[in-house]
MARTITOR-914044 format. One line per field, with one value per residue: residue in one letter; x, y, z of N, C-alpha, C in turn. Coordinates in steps of 0.2 Angstrom, whole numbers, padded with zeros to 4 digits, always signed. Layout:
rest: A ...
n.px: X ...
n.py: Y ...
n.pz: Z ...
ca.px: X ...
ca.py: Y ...
ca.pz: Z ...
c.px: X ...
c.py: Y ...
c.pz: Z ...
***
This chain:
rest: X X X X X X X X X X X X X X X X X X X X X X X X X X X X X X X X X X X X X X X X X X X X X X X X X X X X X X X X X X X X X X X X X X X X X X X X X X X X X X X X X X X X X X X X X X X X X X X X X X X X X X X X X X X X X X X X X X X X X X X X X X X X X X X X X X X X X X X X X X X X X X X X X X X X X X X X X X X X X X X X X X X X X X X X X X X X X X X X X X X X X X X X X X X X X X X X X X X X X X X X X X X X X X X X X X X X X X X X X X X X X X X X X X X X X X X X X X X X X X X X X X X X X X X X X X X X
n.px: -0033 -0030 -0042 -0043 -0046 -0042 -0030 -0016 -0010 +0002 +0005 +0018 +0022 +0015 +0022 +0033 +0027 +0024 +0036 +0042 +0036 +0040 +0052 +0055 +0048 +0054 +0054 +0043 +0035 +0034 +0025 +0010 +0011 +0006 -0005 -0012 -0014 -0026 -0032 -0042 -0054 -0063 -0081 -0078 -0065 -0055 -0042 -0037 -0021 -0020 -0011 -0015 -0008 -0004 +0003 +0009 -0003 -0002 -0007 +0000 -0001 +0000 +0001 -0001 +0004 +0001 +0010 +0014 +0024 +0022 +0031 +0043 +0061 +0072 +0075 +0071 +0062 +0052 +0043 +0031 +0036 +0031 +0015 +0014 +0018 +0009 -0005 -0003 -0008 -0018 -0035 -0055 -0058 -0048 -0033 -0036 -0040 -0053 -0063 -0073 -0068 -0057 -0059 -0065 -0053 -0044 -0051 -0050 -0037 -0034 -0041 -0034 -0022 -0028 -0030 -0017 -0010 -0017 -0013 +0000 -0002 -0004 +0008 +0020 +0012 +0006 +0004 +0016 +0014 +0001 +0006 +0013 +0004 -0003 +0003 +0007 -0007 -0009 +0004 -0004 -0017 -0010 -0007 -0016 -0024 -0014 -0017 -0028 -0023 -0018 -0007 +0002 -0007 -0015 -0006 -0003 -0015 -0012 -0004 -0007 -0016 -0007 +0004 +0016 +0025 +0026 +0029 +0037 +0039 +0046 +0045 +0048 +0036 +0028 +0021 +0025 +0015 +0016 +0010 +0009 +0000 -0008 -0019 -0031 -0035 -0037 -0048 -0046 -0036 -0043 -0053 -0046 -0038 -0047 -0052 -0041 -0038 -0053 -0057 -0046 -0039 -0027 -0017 -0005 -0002 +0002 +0014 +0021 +0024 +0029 +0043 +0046 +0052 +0066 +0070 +0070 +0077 +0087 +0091 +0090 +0102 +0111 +0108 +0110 +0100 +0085 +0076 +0058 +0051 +0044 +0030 +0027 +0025 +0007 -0007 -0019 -0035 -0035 -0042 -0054 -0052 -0052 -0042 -0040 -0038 -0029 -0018 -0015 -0015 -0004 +0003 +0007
n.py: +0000 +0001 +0000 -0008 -0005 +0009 +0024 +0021 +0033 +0038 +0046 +0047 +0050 +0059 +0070 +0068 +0077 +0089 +0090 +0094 +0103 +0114 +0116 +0119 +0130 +0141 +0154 +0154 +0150 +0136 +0131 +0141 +0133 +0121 +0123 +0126 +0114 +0101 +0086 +0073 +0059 +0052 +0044 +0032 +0030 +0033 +0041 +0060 +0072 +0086 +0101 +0118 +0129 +0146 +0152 +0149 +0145 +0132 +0113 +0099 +0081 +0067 +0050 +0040 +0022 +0006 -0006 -0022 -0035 -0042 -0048 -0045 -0042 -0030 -0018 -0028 -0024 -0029 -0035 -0024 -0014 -0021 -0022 -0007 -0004 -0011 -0004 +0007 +0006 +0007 +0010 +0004 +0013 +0021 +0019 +0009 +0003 -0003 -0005 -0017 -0028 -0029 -0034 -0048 -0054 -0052 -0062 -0073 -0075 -0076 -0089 -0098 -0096 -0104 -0115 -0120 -0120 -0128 -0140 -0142 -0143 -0158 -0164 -0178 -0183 -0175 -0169 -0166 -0164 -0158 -0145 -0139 -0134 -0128 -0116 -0112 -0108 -0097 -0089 -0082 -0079 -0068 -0060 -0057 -0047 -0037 -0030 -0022 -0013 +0004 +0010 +0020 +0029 +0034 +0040 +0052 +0059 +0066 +0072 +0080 +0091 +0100 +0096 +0096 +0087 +0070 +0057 +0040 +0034 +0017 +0006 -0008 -0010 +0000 +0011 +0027 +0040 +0055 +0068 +0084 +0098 +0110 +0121 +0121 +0110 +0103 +0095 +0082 +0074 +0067 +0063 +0052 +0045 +0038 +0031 +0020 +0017 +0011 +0002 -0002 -0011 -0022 -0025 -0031 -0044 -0054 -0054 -0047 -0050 -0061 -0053 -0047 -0057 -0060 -0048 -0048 -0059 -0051 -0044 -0051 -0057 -0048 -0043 -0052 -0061 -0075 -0074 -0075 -0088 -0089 -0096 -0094 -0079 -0072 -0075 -0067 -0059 -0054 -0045 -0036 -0030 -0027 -0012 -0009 -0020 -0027 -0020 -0024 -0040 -0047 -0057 -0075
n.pz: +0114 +0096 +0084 +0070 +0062 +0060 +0058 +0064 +0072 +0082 +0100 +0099 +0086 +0084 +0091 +0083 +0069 +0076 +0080 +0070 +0062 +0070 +0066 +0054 +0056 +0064 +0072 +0077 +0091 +0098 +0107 +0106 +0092 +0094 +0100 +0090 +0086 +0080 +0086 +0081 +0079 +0065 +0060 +0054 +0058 +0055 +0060 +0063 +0064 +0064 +0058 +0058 +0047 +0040 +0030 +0017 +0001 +0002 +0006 +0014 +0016 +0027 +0027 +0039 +0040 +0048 +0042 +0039 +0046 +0063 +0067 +0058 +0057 +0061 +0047 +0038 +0025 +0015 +0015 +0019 +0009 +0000 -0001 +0000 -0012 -0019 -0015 -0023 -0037 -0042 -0042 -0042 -0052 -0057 -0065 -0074 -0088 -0093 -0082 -0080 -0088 -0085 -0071 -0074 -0080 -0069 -0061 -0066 -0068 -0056 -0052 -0059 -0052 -0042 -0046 -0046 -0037 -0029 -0035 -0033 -0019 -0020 -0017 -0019 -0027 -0036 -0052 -0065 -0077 -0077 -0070 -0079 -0090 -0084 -0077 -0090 -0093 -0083 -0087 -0097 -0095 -0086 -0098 -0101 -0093 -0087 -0102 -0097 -0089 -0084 -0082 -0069 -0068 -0056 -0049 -0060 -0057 -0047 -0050 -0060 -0054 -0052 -0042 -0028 -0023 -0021 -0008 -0002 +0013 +0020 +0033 +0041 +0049 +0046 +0036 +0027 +0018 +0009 +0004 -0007 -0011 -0021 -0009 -0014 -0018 -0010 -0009 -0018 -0011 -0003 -0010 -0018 -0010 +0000 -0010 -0014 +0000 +0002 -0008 -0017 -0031 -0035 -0045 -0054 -0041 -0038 -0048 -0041 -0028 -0032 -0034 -0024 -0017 -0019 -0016 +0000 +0001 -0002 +0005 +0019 +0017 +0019 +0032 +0039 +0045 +0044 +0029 +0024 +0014 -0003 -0003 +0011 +0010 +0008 -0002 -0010 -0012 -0029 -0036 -0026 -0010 +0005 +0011 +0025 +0030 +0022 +0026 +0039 +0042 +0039 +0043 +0040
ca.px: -0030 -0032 -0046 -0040 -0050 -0041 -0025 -0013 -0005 +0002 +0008 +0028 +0019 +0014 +0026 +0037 +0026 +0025 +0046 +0046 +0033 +0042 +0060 +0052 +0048 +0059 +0053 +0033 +0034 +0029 +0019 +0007 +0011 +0003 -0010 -0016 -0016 -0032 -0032 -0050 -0056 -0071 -0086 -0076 -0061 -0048 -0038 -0032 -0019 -0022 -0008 -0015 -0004 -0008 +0011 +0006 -0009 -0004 -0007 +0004 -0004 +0006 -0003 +0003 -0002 +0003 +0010 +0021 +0022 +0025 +0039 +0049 +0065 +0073 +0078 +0069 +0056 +0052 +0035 +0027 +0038 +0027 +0010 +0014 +0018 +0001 -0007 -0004 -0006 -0023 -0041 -0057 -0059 -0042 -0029 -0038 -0044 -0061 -0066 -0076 -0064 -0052 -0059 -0063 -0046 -0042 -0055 -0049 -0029 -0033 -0044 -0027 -0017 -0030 -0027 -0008 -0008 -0020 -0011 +0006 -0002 -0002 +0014 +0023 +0004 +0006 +0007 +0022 +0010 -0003 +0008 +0015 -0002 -0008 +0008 +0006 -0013 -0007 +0005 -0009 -0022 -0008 -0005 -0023 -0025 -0012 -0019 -0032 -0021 -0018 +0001 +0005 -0013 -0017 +0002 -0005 -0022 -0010 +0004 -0011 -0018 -0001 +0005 +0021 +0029 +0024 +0036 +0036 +0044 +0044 +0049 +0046 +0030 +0026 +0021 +0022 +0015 +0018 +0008 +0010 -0003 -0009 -0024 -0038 -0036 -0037 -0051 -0045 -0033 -0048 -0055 -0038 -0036 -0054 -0055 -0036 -0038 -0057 -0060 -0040 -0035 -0019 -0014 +0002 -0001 +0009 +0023 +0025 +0025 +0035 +0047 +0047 +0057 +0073 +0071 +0071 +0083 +0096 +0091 +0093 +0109 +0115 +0109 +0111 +0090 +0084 +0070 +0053 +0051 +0037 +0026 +0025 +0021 +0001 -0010 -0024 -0041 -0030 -0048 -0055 -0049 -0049 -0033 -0036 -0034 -0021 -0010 -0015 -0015 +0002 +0007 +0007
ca.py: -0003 +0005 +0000 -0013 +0001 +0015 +0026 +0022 +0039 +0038 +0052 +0048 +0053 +0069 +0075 +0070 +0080 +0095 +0094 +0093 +0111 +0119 +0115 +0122 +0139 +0142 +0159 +0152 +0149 +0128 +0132 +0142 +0128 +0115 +0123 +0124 +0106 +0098 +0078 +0069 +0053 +0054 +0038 +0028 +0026 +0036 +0047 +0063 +0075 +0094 +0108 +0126 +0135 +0149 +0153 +0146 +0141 +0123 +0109 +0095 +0077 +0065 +0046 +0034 +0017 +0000 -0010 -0028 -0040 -0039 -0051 -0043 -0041 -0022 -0017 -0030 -0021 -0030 -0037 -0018 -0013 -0026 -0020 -0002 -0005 -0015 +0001 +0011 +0001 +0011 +0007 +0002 +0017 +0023 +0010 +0004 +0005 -0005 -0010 -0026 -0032 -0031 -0038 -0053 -0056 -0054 -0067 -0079 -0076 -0080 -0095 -0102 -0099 -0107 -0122 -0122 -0123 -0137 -0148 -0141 -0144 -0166 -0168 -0183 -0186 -0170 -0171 -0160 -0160 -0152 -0141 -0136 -0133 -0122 -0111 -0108 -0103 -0091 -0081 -0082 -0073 -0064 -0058 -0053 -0041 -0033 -0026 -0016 -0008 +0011 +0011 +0027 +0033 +0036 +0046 +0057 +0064 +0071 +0078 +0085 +0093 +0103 +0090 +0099 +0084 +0065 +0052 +0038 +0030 +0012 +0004 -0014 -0011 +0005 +0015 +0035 +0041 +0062 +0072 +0092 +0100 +0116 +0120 +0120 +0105 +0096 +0089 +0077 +0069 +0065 +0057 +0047 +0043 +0033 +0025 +0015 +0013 +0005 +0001 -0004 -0015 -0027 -0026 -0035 -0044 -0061 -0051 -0041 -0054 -0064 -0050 -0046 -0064 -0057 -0042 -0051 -0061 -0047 -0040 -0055 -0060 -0039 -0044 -0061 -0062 -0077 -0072 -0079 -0091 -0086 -0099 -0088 -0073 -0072 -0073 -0065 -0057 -0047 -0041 -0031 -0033 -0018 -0010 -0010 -0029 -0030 -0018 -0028 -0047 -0050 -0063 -0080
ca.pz: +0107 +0091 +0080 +0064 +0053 +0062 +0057 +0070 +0074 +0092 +0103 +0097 +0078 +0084 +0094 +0078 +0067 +0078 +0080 +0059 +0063 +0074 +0065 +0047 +0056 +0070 +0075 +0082 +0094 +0101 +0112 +0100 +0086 +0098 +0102 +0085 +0083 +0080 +0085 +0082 +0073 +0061 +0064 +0052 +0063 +0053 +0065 +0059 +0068 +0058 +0062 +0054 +0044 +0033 +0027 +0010 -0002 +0002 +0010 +0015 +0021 +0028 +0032 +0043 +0042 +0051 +0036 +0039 +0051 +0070 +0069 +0054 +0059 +0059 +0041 +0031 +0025 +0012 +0014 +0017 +0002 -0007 +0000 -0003 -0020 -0024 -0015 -0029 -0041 -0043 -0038 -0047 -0056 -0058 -0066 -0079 -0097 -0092 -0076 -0081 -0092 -0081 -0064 -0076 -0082 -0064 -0058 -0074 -0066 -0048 -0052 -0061 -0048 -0037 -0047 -0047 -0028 -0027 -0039 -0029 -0013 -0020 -0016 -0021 -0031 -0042 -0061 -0069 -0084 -0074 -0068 -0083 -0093 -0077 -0078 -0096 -0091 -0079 -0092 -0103 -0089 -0083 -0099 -0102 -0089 -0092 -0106 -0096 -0086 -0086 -0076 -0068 -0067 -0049 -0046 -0065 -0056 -0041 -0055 -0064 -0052 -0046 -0035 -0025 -0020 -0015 -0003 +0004 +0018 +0023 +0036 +0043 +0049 +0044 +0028 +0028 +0013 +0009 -0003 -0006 -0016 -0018 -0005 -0017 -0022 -0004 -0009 -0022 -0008 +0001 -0013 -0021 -0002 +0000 -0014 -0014 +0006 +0003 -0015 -0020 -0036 -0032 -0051 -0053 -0035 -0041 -0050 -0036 -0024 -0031 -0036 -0018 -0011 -0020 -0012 +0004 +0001 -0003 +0012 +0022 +0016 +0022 +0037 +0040 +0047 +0037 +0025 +0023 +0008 -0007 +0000 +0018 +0009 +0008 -0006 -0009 -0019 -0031 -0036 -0022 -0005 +0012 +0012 +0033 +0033 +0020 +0029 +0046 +0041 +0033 +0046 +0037
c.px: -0034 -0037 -0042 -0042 -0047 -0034 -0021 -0008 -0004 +0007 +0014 +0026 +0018 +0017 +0030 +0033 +0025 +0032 +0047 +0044 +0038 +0049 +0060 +0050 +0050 +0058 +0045 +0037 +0031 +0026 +0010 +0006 +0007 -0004 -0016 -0017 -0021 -0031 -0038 -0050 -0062 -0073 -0082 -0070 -0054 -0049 -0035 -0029 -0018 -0017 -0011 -0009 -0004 -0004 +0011 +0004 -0006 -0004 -0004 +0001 +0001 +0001 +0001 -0001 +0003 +0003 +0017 +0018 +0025 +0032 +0044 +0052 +0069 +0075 +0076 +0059 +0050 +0043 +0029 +0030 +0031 +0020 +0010 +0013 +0011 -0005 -0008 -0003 -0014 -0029 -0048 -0059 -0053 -0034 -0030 -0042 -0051 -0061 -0068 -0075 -0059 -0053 -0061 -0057 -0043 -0042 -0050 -0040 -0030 -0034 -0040 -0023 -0020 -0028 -0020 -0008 -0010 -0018 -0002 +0005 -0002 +0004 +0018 +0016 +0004 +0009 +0010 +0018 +0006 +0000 +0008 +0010 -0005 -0003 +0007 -0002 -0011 -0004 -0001 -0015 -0018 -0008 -0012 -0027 -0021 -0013 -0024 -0030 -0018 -0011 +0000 -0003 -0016 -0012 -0001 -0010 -0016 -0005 -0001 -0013 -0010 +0001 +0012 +0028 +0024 +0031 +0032 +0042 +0040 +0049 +0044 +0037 +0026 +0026 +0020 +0020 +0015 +0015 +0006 +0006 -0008 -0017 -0031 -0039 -0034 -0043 -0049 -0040 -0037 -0051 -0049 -0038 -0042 -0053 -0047 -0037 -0046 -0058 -0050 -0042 -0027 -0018 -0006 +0002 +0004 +0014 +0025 +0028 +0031 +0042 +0050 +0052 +0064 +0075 +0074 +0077 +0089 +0097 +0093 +0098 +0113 +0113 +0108 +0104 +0088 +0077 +0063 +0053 +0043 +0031 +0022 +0023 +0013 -0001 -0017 -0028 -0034 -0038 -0051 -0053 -0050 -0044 -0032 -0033 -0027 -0016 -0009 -0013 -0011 +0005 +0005 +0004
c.py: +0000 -0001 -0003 -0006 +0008 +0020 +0024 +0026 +0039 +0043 +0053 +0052 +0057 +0072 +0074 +0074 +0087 +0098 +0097 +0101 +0114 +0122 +0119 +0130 +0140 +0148 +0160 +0148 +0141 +0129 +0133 +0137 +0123 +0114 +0125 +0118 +0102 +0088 +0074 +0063 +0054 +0044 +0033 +0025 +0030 +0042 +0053 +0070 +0082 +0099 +0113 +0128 +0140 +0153 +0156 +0144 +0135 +0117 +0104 +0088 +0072 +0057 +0041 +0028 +0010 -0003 -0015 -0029 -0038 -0041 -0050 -0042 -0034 -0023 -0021 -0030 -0023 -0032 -0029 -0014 -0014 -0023 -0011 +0001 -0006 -0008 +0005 +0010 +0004 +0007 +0005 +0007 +0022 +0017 +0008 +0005 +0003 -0010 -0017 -0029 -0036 -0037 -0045 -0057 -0055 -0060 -0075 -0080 -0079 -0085 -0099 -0103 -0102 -0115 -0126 -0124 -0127 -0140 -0145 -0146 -0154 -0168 -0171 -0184 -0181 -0171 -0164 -0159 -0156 -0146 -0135 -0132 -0127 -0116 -0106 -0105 -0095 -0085 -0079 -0076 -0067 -0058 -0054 -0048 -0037 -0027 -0020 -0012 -0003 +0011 +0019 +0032 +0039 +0042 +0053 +0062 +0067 +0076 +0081 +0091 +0099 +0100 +0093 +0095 +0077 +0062 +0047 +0037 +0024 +0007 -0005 -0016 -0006 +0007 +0022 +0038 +0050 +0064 +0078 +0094 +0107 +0116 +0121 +0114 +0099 +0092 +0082 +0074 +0064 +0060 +0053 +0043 +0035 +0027 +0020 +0012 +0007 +0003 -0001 -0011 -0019 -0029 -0029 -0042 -0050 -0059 -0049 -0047 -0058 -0059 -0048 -0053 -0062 -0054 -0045 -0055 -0057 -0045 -0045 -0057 -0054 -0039 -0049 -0064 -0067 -0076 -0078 -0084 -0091 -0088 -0096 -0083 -0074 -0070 -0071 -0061 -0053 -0044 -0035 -0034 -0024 -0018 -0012 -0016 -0029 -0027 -0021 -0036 -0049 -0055 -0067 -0087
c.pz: +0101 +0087 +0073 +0058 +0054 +0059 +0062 +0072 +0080 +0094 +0101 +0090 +0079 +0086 +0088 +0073 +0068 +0078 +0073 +0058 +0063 +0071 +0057 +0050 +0064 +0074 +0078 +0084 +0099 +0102 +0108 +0095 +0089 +0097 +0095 +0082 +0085 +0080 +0085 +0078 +0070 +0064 +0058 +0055 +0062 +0057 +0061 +0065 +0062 +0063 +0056 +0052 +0039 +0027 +0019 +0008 -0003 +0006 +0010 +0019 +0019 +0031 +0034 +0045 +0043 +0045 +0038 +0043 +0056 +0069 +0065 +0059 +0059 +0051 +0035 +0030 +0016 +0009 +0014 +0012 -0004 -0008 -0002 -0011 -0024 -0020 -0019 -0032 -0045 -0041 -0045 -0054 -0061 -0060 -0071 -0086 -0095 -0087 -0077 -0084 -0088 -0075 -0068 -0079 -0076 -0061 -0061 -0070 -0057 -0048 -0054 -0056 -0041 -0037 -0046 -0039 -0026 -0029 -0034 -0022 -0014 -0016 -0021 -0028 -0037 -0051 -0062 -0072 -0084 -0073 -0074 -0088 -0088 -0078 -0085 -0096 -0088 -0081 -0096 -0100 -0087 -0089 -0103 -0097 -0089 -0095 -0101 -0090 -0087 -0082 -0073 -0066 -0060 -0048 -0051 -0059 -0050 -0046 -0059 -0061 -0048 -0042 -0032 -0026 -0020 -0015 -0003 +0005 +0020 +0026 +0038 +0045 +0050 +0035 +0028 +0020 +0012 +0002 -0003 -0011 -0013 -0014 -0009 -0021 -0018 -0005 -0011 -0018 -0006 -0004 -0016 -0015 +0000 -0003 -0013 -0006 +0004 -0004 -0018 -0027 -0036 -0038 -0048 -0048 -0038 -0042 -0045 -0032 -0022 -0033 -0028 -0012 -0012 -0017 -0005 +0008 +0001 +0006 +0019 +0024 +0016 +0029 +0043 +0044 +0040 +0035 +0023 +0013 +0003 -0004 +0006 +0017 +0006 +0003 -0005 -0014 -0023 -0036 -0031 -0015 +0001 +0010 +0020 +0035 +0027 +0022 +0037 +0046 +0038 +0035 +0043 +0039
***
């Protein structure tokens, strides 16, 4: 079993990254293309499959990470949509006018919506008034972090640096992410890469969140699968948090 911290590339993922090889230069030979493929994990856990090619000065990284829940249904892909999103949302260096203004005005937003849920969780007991006063908190926080965010940030540093191309693909309980840059500037994948996988910021995480039931719902009512309700989607730090676990724990 793969490792929670691990990349989870499996044999189907490399024979599809070898077919995409082989079918981009059609006259090498597979065999040869194979046998330049390097598959190792480093002592952190992340796997990585490296095919050589010296064609062109650039390099193309392509990462593959378990994102959703096991029981999604095919096509509603909504919940790793969601996660993918607040992934690049940038990290604690990147994203944001001032770090420790911000992670304060994060703290300030959580800590509201910690309350909203306790006075929710009353039941029949709960006071409208409260509620209503904790709501108006929550724009008021929300709309104070906000301010220190830098949108766009994390995607600029790859489009500065030359960036070819980036993708994604997201599927139920996958995320493939794709970025093309020229090869002297493979460092900076490896650092952008780190820091959103261990160091992320879940700016937005509430909007998204809830921005994410609609989606759901479109998607269920195209495939008649009923959709979970906002409550069943998981909250969580929108301060600092692993990425391994928030692309592993999204069951409710």
């Amino acid at each position: 079993m793969e490792s929670r911290n691990s990349l989870p590339v499996t044999r189907m993922t490399r024979l599809i990254l070898l077919l995409c090889a082989a079918s981009a230069l059609p006259a090498q030979d597979f065999k040869a293309l194979e046998q330049k493929v390097s598959d190792f994990s480093l002592p952190n856990g992340f796997r990585f499959v490296v095919a050589e090619r010296h064609d062109s000065p650039v390099v193309s990284f392509v990462t593959y990470i378990g994102a959703g829940t096991a029981n999604d249904s095919p096509g509603l892909t909504g919940l790793a949509s969601f996660f993918e999103r607040l992934a690049f949302k940038g990290t604690e260096a990147l994203g944001t006018r001032d770090a420790a203004g911000e992670k304060k005005a994060l703290d300030a937003l959580e800590e509201a919506y910690n309350r909203l849920d306790a006075e929710k969780a009353k039941g029949r007991r709960a006071n409208d008034l409260d509620i209503v006063r904790i709501e108006m908190d929550i724009q008021k926080a929300a709309t104070a972090a906000q301010m220190y965010a830098a949108p766009n940030e994390f995607q600029a540093a790859f489009d500065e640096s030359g960036s070819l191309g980036t993708s994604a693909r997201v599927s139920a309980d996958s995320s493939q992410v794709r970025v093309v840059l020229p090869s002297n500037r493979a460092e900076l994948w490896f650092l952008l890469e780190a820091q959103w996988i261990a160091r992320p910021v879940f700016r937005d995480f509430y909007r998204e969140r809830d921005d994410a039931v609609p989606l759901r719902n479109r998607e269920a009512a195209a495939t008649g699968v009923k959709a979970p309700s906002a409550s069943r989607i998981p909250t969580s730090s929108a301060t600092n948090a692993g990425c391994a676990c928030l692309f592993s724990d999204l069951a409710p």
